[in-house]
C-alpha positions in Angstrom: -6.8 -81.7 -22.3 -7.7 -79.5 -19.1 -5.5 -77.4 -17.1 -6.2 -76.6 -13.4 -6.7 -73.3 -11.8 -4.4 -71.0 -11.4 -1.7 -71.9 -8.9 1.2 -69.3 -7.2 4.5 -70.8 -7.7 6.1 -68.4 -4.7 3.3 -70.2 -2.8 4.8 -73.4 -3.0 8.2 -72.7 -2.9 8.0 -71.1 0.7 5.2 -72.9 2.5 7.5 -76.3 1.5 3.5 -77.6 1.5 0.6 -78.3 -1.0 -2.0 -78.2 2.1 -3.4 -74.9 1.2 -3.2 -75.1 -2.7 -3.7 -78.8 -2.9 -7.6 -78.4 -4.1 -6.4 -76.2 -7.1 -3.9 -78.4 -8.2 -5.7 -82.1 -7.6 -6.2 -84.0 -10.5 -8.1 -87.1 -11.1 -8.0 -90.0 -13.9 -11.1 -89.1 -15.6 -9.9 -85.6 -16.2 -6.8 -86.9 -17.9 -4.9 -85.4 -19.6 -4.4 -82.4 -17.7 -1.9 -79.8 -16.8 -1.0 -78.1 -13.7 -1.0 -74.1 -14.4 1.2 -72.2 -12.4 2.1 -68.3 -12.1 4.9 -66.5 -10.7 7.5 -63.9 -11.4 10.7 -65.3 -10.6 12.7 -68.2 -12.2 14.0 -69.6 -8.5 10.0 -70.1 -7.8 9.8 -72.4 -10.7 12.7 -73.7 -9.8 11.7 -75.1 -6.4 7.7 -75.5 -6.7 8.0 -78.0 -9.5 10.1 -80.5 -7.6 7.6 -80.2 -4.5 4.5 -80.7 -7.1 5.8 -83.7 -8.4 7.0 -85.7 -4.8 2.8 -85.9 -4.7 2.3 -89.1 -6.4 -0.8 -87.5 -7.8 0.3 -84.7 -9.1 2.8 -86.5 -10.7 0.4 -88.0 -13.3 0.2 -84.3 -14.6 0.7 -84.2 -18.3 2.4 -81.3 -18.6 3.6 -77.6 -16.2 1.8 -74.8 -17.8 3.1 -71.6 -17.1 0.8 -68.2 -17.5 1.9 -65.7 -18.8 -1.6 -64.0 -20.2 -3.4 -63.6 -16.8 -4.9 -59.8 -17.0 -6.3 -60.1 -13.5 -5.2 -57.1 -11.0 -3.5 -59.2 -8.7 -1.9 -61.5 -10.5 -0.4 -58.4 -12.8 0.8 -56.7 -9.6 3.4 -59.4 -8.3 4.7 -59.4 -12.1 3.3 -62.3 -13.2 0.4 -63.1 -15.8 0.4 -61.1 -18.6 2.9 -58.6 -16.9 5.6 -61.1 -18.0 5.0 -59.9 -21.5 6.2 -56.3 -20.7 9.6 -58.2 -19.8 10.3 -60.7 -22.4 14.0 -61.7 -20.6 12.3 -62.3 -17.5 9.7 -64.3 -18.5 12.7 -66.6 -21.1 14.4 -66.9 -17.5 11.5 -68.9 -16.0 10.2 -70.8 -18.9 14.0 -72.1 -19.0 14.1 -73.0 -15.0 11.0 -74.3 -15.3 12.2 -76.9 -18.4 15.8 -77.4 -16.5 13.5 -79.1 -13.6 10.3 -80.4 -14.9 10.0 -83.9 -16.1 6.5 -83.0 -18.2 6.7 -81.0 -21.5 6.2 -77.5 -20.4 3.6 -74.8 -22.1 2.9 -70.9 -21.4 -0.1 -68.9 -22.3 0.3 -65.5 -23.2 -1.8 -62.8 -25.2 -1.9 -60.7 -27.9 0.4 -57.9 -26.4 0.2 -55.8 -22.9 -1.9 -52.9 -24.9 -2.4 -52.2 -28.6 0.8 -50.4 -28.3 2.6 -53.2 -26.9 1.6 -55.9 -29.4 4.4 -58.4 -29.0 2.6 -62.0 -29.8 5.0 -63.6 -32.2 8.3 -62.2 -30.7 6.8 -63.6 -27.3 6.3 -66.4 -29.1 9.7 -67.3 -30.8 11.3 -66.6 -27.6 8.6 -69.5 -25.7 10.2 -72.3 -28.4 13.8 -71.2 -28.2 13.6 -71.2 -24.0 12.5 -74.7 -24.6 8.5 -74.7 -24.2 6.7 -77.3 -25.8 3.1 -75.9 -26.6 2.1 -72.3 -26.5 -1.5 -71.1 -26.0 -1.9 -67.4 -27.8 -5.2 -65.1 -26.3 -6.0 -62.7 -29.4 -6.6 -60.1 -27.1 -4.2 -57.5 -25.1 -4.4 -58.0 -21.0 -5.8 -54.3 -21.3 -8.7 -55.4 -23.0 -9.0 -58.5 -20.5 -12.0 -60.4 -21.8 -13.9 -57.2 -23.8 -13.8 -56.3 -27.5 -13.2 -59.4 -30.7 -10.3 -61.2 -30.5 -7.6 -61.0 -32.6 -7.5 -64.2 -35.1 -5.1 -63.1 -37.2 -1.8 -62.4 -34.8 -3.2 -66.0 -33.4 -2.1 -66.7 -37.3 0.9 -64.9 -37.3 2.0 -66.4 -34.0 1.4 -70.2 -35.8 3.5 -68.9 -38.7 6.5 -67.9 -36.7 7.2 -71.3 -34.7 7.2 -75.0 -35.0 5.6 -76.4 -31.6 2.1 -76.8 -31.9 0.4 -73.1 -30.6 -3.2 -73.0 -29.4 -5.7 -70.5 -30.4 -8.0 -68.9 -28.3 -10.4 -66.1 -27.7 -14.3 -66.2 -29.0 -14.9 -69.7 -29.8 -18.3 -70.6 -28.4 -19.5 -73.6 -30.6 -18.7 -75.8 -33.6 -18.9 -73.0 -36.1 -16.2 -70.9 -34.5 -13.9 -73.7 -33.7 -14.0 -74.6 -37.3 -13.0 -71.1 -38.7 -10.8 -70.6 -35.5 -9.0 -73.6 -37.4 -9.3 -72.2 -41.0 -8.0 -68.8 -40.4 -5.1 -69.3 -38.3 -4.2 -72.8 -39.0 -3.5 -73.8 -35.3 -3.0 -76.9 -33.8 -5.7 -76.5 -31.6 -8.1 -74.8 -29.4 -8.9 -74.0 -25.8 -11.9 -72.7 -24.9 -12.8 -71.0 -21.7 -15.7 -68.9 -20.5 -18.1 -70.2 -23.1 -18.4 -73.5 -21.0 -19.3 -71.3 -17.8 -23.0 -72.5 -17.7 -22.8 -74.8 -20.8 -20.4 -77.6 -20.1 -21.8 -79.7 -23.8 -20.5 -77.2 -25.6 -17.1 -79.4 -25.8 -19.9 -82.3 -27.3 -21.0 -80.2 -30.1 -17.8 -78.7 -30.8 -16.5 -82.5 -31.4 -19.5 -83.4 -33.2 -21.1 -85.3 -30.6 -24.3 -83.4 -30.2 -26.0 -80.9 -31.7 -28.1 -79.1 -29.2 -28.2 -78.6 -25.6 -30.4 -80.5 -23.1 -33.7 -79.4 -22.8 -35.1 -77.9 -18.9 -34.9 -81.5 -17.2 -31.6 -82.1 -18.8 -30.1 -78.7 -17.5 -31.2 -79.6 -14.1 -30.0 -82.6 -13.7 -26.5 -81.0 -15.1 -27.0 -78.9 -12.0 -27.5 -81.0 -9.7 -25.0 -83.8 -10.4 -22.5 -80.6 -10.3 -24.0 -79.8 -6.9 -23.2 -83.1 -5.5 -20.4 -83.9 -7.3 -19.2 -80.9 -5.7 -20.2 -81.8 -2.1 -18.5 -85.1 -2.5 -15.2 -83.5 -3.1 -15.0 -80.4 -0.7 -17.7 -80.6 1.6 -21.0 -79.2 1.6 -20.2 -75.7 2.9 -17.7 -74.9 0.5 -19.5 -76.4 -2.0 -22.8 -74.5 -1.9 -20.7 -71.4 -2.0 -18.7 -72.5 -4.9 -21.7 -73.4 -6.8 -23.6 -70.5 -6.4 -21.7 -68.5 -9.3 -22.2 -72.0 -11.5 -25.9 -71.9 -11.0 -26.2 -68.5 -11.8 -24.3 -68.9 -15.3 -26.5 -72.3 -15.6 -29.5 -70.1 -15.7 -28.3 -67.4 -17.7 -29.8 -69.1 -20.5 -33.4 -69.9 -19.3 -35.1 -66.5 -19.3 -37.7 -67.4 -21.0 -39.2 -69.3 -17.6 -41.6 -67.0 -15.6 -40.3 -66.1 -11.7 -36.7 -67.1 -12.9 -35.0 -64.2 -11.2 -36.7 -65.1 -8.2 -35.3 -68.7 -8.2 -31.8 -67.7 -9.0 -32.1 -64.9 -6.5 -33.0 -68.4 -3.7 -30.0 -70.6 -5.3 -27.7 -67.6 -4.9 -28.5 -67.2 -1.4 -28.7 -71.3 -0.5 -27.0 -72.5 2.3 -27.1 -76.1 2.0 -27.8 -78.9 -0.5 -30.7 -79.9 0.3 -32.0 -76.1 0.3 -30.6 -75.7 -3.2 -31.6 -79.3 -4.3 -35.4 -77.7 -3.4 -35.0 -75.0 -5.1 -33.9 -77.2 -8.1 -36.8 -79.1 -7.7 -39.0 -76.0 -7.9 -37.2 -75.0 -11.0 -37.9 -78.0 -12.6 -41.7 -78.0 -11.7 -41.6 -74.5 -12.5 -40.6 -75.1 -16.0 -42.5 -77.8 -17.1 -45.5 -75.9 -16.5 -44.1 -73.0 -18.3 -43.7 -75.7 -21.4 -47.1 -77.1 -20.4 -48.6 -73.3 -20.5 -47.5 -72.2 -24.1 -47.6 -76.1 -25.5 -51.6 -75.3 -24.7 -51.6 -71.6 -25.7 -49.8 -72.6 -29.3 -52.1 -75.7 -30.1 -55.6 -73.1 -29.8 
């Protein structure tokens, strides 16, 4: 299951229009299903956004409205929303119940481990989630002060499945098949989401299914790349695009530093302007690294 960006209910409600955050919302068959993730800090938000989402026949095939409630970032926190909802548990019961009183999708909410280790609030956040009438919860097992540093926290993920009876999904540190597999041993969850480990390394969903074992060699990567690239393209235009895909190529290459002069090509891709000026650059990566390969094949064999 996916979930789109994150999306400002308060947005919606007052521009009465999804022109401006149509593109974070959008949702397409082959991405099925998925769930539209909304923030905001005030029930009557909730209350009028949803209907407006769903009179968009697309939108409409959403699977489910999920509500975050775990957001650290600075400006989401500062409106009261994200993971500041935590700090103000009847608040945050007020929307999740709007939000259920109008939608006609099951809705979920994220949340963390607490505000701040002294804050630490998971499974009374939790209890409250089911009793407002949310059908899934997704628990973070860290505190928004910690944002994304430091271990997470399996075991209040554990606690958290111990103290209700809708299916709760753990996450925080799972980067491959052998930590979804003890993420699902320790706490016993229903499931798992996992985030920033697929910045850079979208198979990491095969091998955590089983499907495959180990990534795609250089000519593999690249061609990841640049189907991304023009899939991209295709769907908001090349300007846009090229922009968006800069940070993507960066964490693409994150894990190629054993290629010689690859700071100086993803110095170029960060700076392209256009696809074909990044699709020539991609091309010189490619060339680059095959004779890399060719280089220590030849060094090895003597």
């Amino acid at each position: 299951m996916g979930f789109t960006e994150l999306c400002t209910a308060k947005g919606i409600r007052y521009r009465k229009s999804l022109d401006r955050t149509y593109r974070y919302l959008e949702i397409c068959e082959e991405e099925k299903p998925v769930a539209i993730q909304l923030f905001g800090n005030e029930p009557e938000d909730f209350t009028e956004a949803i209907p407006i989402i769903f009179d968009n026949d697309v939108l409409a095939g959403c699977a489910a409205i999920d509500i975050n409630m775990g957001c650290p970032v600075k400006k989401v926190v500062k409106t009261g929303a994200g993971s500041a909802l935590m700090g103000d548990i009847k608040r945050a019961e007020k929307i999740i119940k709007a939000a259920v009183l109008v939608a006609p999708v099951p809705i979920s909410v994220k949340f963390r481990k607490g505000t701040d280790p002294g804050s630490v609030n998971a499974v009374e956040f939790a209890k409250m989630c089911e009793q407002a009438g949310a059908s899934m919860i997704t628990v973070h097992g860290r505190t928004a002060d910690q944002m994304y540093s430091g271990k997470a926290d399996w075991e209040i993920i554990a606690q958290v499945k111990g103290s209700v009876g809708i299916p709760v999904i753990g996450n925080g540190d799972i980067t491959g098949r052998e930590s979804a597999d003890k993420m699902f041993v320790h706490t016993g969850v229903d499931g798992i989401m996992v985030g920033r480990a697929a910045l850079g390394d979208p198979w990491v969903f095969a091998e955590i299914l089983g499907n495959n074992t180990s990534e795609p060699d250089l000519e593999g990567i690249v061609r990841i790349m640049r189907g991304h690239l023009e899939d991209s393209v295709a769907h908001m235009g090349e300007r846009a695009a090229v922009k968006e895909m800069r940070k993507h190529f960066a964490w693409y290459i994150k894990g190629m530093k054993g290629l010689a002069g690859i700071n100086g090509v993803r110095d170029r891709l960060l700076r392209s302007t256009s696809y074909s000026e990044a699709s020539e650059i991609l091309d010189e990566l490619l060339s680059a690294g095959a004779t890399d390969l060719a280089e220590e094949s030849a060094v090895s064999t003597t």
